[in-house]
C-alpha positions in Angstrom: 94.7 139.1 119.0 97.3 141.2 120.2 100.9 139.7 118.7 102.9 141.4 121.1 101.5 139.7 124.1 102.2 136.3 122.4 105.4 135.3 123.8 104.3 135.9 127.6 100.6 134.8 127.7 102.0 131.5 128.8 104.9 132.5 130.6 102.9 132.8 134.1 101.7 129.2 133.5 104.7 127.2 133.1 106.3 125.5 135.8 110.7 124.3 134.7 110.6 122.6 138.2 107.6 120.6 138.8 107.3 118.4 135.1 106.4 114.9 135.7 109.3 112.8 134.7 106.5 110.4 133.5 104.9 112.5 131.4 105.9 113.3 127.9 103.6 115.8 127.7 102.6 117.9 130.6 99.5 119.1 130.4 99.7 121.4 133.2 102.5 123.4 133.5 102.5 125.5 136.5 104.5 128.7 138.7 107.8 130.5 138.0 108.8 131.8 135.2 111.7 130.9 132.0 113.8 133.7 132.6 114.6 133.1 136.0 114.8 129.2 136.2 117.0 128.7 133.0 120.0 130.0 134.8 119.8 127.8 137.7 117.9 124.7 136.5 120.0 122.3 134.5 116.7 120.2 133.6 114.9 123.8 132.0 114.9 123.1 129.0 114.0 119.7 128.8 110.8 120.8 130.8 110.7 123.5 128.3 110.1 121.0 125.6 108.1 118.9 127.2 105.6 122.0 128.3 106.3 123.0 124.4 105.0 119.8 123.1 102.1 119.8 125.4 101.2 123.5 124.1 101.5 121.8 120.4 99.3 118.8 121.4 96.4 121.8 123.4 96.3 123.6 119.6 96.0 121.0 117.3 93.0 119.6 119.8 91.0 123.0 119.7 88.4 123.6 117.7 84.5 123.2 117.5 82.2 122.6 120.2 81.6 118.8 119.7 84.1 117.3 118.2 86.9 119.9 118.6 90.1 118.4 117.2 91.0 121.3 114.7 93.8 119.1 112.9 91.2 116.6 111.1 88.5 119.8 111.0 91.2 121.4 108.5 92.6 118.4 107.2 90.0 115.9 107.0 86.7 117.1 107.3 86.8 120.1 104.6 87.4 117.3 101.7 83.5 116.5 102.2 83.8 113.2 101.2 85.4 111.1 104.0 82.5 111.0 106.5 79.9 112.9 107.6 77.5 114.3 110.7 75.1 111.6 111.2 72.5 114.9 111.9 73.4 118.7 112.1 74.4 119.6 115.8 73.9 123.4 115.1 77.6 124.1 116.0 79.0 124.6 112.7 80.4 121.2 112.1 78.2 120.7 109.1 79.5 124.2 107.8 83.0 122.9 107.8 82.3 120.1 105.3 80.7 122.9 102.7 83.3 125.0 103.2 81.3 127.9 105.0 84.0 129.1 106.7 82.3 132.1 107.4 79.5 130.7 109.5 79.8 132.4 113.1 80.8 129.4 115.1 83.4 128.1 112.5 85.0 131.3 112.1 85.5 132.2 115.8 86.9 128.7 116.8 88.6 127.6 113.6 89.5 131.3 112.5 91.8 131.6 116.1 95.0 130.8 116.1 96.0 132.1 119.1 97.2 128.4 120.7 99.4 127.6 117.7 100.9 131.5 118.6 101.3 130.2 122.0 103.2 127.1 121.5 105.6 129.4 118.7 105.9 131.9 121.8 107.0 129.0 123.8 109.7 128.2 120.8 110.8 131.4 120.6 111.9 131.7 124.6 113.2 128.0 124.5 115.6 129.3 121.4 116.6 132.8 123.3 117.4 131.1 126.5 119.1 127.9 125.6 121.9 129.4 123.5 123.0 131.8 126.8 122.3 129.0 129.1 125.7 129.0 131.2 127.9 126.1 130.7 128.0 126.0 134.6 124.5 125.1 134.6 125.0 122.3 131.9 128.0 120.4 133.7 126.1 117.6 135.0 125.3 116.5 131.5 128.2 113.7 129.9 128.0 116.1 126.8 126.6 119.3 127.5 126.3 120.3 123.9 124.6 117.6 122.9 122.1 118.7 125.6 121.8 122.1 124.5 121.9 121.3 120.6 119.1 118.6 121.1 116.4 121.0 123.4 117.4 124.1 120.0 116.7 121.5 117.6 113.3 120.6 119.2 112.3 124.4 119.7 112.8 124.9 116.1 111.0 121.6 115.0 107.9 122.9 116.9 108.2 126.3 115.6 108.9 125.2 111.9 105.6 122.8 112.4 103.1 125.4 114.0 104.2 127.5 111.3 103.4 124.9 108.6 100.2 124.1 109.7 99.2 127.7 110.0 100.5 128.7 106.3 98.4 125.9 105.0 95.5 127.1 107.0 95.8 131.0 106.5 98.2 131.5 103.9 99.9 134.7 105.0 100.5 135.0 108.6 102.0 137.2 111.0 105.8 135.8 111.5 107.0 135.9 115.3 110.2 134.8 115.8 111.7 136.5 118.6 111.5 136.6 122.6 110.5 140.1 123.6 111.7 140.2 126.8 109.4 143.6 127.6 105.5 142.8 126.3 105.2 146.6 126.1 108.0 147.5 123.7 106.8 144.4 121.4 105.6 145.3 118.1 101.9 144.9 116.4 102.8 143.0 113.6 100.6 142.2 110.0 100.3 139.6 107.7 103.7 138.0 106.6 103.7 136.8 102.9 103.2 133.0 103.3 106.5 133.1 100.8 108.5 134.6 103.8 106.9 132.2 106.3 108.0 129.1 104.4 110.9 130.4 104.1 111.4 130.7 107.5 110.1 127.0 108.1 112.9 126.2 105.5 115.2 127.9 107.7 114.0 126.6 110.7 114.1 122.8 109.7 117.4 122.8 108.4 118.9 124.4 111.3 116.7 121.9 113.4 118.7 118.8 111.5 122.4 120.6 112.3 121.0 120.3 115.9 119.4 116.9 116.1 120.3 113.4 115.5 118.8 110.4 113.9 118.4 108.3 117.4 116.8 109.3 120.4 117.8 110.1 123.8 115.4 107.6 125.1 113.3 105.0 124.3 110.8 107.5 126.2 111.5 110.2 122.9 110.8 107.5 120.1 108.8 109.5 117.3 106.9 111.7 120.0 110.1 114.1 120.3 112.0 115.5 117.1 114.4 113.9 115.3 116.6 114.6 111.8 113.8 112.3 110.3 110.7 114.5 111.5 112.6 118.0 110.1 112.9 116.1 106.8 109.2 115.3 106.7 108.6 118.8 107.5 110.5 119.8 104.8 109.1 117.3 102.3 105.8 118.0 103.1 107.1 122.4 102.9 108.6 121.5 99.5 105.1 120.3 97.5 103.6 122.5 99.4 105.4 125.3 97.8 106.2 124.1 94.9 102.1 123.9 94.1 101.0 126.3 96.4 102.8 129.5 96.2 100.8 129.8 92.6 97.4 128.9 92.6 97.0 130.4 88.9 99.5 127.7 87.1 99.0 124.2 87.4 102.6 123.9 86.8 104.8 123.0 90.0 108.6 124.7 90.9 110.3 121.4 90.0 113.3 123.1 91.9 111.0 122.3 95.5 109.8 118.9 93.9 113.0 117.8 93.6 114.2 118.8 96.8 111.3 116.9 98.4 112.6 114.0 96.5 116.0 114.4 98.2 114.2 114.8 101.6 112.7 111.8 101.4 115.2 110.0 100.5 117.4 111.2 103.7 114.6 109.5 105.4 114.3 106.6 103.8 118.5 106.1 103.4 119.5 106.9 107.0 116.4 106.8 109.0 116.1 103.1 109.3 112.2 103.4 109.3 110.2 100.6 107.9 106.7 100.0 106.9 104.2 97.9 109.6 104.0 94.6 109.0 100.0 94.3 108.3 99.6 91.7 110.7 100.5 94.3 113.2 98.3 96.4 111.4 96.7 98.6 114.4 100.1 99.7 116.3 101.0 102.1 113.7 98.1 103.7 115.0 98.5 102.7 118.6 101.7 104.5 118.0 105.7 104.1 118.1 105.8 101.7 115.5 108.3 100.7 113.0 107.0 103.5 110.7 106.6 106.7 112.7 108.8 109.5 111.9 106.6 111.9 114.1 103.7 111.9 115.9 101.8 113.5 119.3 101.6 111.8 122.4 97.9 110.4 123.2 99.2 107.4 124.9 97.7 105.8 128.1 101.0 104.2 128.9 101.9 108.1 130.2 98.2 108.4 131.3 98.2 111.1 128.6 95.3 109.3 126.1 92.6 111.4 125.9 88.3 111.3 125.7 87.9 113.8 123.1 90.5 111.4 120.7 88.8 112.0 116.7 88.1 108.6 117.1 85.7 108.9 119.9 83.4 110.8 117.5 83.2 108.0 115.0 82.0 105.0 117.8 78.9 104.2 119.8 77.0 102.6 123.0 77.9 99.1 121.1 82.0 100.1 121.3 81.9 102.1 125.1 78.7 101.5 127.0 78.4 105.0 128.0 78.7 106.3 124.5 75.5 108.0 122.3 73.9 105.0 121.0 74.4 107.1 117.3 77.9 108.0 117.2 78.2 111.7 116.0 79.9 111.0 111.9 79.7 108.0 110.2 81.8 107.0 107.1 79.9 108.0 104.1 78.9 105.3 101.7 79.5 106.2 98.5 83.4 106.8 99.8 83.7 103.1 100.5 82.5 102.3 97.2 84.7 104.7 95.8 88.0 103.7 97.2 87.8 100.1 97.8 86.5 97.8 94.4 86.9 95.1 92.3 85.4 93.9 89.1 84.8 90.5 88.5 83.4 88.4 84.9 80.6 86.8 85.3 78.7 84.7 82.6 74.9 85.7 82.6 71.9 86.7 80.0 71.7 90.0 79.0 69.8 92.0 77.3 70.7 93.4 73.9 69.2 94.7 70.7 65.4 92.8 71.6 66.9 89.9 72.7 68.7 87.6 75.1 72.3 87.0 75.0 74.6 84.5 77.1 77.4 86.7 77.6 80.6 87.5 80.2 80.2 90.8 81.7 82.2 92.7 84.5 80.4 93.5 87.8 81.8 95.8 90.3 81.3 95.2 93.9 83.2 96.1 97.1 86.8 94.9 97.6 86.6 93.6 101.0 90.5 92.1 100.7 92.2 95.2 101.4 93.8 95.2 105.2 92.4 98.9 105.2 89.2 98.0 104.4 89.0 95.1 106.8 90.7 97.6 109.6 89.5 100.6 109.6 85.6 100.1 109.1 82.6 98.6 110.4 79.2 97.9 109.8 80.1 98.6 105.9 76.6 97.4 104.8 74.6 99.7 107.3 73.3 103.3 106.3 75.8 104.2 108.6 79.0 102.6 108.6 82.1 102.9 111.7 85.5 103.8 111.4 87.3 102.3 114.5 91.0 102.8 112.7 91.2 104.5 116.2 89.6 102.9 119.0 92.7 101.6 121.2 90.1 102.2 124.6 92.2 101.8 127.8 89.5 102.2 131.0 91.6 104.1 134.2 88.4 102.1 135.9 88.6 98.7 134.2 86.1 96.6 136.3 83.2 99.0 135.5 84.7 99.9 132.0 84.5 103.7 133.4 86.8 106.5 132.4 87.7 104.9 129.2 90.6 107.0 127.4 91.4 106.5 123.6 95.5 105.5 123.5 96.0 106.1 120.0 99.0 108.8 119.1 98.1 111.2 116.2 100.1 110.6 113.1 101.8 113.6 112.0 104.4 112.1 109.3 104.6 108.7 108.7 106.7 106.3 106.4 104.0 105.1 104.1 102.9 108.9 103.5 107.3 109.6 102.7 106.3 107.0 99.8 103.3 107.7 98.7 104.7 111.5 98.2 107.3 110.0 96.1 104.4 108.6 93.5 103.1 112.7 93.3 107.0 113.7 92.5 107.4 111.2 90.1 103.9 112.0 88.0 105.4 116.2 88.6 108.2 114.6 86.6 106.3 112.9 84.2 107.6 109.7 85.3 104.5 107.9 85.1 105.2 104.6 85.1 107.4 105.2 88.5 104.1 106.7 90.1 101.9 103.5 89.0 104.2 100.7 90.6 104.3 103.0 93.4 100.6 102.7 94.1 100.4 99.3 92.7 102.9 98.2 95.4 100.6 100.1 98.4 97.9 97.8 96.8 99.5 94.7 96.5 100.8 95.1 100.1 97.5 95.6 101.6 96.1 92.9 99.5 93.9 94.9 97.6 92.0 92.8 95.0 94.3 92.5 91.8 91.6 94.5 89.3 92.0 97.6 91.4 95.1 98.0 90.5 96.3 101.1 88.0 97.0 99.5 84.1 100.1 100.3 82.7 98.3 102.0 80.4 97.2 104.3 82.3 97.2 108.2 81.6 99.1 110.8 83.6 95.3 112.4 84.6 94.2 109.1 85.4 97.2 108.2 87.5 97.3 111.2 89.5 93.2 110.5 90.1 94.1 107.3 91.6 97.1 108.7 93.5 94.9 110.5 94.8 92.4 107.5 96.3 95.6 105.9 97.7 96.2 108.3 100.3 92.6 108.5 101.0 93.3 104.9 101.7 96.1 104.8 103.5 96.0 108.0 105.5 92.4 108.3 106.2 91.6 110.5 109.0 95.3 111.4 109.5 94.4 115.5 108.6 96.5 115.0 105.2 93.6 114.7 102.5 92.5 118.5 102.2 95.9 119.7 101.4 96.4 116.3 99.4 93.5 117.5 97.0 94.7 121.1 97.1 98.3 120.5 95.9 97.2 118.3 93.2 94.7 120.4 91.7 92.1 117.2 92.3 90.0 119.3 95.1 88.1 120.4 92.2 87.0 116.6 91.3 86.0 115.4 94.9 85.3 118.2 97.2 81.7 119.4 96.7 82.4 123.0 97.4 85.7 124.0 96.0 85.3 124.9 92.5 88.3 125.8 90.1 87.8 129.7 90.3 87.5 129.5 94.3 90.4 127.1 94.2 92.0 129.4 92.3 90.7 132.7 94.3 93.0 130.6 96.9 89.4 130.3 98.5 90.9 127.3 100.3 92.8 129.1 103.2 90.6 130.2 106.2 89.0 133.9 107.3 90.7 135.0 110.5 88.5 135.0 113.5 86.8 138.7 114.3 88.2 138.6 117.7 91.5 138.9 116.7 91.5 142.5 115.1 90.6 144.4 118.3 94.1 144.4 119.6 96.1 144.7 116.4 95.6 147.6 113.9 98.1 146.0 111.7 96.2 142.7 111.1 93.1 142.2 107.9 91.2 139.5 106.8 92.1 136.9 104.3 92.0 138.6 101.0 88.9 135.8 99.8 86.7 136.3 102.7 87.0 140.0 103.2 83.4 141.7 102.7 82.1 138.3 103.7 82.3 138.4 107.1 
């Protein structure tokens, strides 16, 4: 990849005129360029955003031939223990889930970051141009700085979030935060120390919440655009990051970043005015817009933005959309249900003991099929193959011959119920363990998990942190959080059947960069684990 080009190669492609007003996302951007339109154009920047967003959404939906979707490939898939490939397609799917990163289809798709460098291009012009945006040009707004403050604190959310994923993907990466005005004169640039680039997201995100507010604009906006309460997501989510990441030879956190993720979270959950779903509206917080979201991408049908390549399309069959494989490409893996959703009962029967019979009460475990989640998110839970249809909000643009049928599900980016289940992993950093256990025991109780799954008081901090762990798997299945869930927490090693301690600790996690990338930039190498491997 060649850096320098970055802020342009989408320049030619997006259009500040012609934005449908009833799209949030456009997915097609087209004609004249920033430069020009920004002086003359009072709506600019909010097509700006809008094509910004839509350049956010087009990244975090690359990826692999099949199932693309890159966000649940990195977040989901590489834990190796959520689903799997009901048979090996040959495109390197399979390789993701054993963590052969190196495998030539992986690399070259899921090593390129070129789109997320695209959308921080687009950032980066949105930021340059809005602050010398004439007040001439604003006048028609009732408060013009609002205006301008609100499209600068967008900019930087999307930045500060492209930059997020792509440290917890690559580690160090190059760090691109100007508007080169001539592509020529641009620099190559290297690797940035992924210390550098957080610090940057830092930076970013709290100059995104001088800039934005806690309400919307618009109904339209609601937890599709940034507000105060996505940045402090961000920055909770930055905080643990760093405060486990930046160190992968100590097991010991920077309690200086864990407590301010606390304080983060508790901006969120003091001012924001978020509240969990109510379970008997379990689906919308899925569907999207609900009570809950803090921030999330636009998929819906209701903009005719849903979308036939949703993660969830993967996961259903013929039986679900007519027209669908009659095997649906993964299937929930078994021994995961098992895992994650139990009970024990006593029963009274004979066994056997010491050469003879004994009447006696013994605990059996089974499945726990009380929990909401359970109920919810899966079917066919007794088949070889069980379904996950958490996502499977079908909306056909041809209804009377169930044709054209577009999942209208939004993807969760931050939600509330992740905000709190964050709060359990700060409290066991703290040694408050206790805290952490009432925590997860309240997720339980609220989903109406059976009571013997919950965590004894008793419980060690180890122990704790192991079912911490099998919480979020609960709740934020298939939501791209798990993989980074298992690598903060040091638990990858327990559950993921490829990452062992010294690869973990080799920072083996973070991804090669795709070949195709050098040939432009003599500044750039390979990820310091998978150099000499591919």
């Amino acid at each position: 990849m060649n850096i320098k080009q970055l802020p342009y190669i989408f320049l030619g492609l997006c259009s500040l005129t012609t934005v449908s007003c009833n799209k949030i996302l456009e997915q097609e951007p087209k004609n004249s360029t920033y430069n020009e339109v920004f002086w003359s154009d009072p709506r600019a920047g909010t097509n700006a955003i809008a094509g910004n967003y839509s350049m956010l959404r087009d990244a975090l939906s690359d990826g692999l031939y099949n199932t693309w979707n890159c966000f649940y490939a990195y977040g989901d898939a590489t834990t190796d223990y959520e689903f799997n490939l009901r048979t090996n397609d040959g495109q390197g799917n399979t390789e993701v889930t054993q963590g052969r990163f190196d495998h030539n289809y992986v690399s070259q798709a899921l090593g390129n970051w070129t789109k997320f460098y695209k959308t921080i291009a687009m950032s980066n012009i949105v930021l340059k141009n809005m602050e010398a945006v004439p007040e001439e040009v604003l006048k028609g707004y009732a408060d013009p700085v609002n205006y301008r403050n609100n499209i600068k604190g967008q900019a930087l959310f999307i930045r500060a979030l492209t930059y997020f994923m792509l440290v917890r993907v690559w580690g160090d990466v190059p760090l691109v935060i100007e508007a080169y005005d001539d592509p020529l004169k641009a620099p190559h640039l290297g690797r940035t120390p992924k210390l550098e680039v957080m610090a940057q997201i830092e930076k970013d995100c709290k100059a995104a919440i001088e800039s934005l507010k806690w309400e919307y604009n618009s109904a339209a906006d609601k937890a599709v655009t940034a507000n105060k309460g996505a940045a402090y997501a961000l920055l909770a989510h930055l905080y643990l990051w760093r405060a486990t990441v930046s160190n992968m030879q100590t097991n010991d956190p920077i309690m200086a970043d864990v407590d301010n993720a606390a304080n983060a979270i508790n901006e969120i959950e003091t001012k924001g005015g978020y509240k969990l779903t109510d379970t008997a509206n379990y689906y919308q917080t899925f569907i999207g817009r609900s009570t809950e979201s803090i921030f999330e991408i636009n998929k819906s049908e209701n903009t005719l933005e849903g979308s036939t390549q949703h993660i969830g399309r993967w996961f259903l069959d013929s039986r679900y959309v007519r027209y669908f494989a009659a095997n649906a490409f993964y299937y929930v893996k078994k021994d995961y249900l098992s895992s994650h959703y139990y009970k024990t009962t006593k029963v009274w029967e004979w066994v056997w003991v010491t050469n003879q019979w004994v009447w006696m009460e013994v605990e059996k475990k089974g499945m726990d099929n009380s929990d909401i989640r359970f109920r919810k998110n899966f079917d066919d839970v007794n088949s070889d193959y069980p379904t996950c249809i958490k996502y499977s909000n079908i909306i056909f643009r041809e209804p009377g011959q169930q044709l054209d049928g577009n999942f209208s599900n939004n993807q969760n980016i931050f939600r509330l119920a992740d905000m709190q289940l964050l709060k359990a992993e700060i409290a066991l950093y703290k040694n408050q363990v206790t805290t952490a256990i009432d925590i997860i025991n309240g997720f339980r109780q609220r989903n109406g998990a059976h009571v013997s799954s919950f965590v004894p008081q008793t419980a060690t901090k180890a122990q704790v942190m192991t079912e911490y762990i099998a919480e979020r798997a609960k709740e934020l299945y298939l939501e791209g959080q798990l993989f980074y869930d298992l690598v903060r927490t040091r638990q990858a090693v327990n559950s993921s059947s490829w990452l062992s301690d010294q690869r973990l600790k080799a920072e083996g996690f973070y991804w090669p960069v795709a070949p195709v990338l050098f040939k432009e930039n003599k500044y750039l190498v390979q990820t310091q684990y998978w150099r000499g491997k591919i």
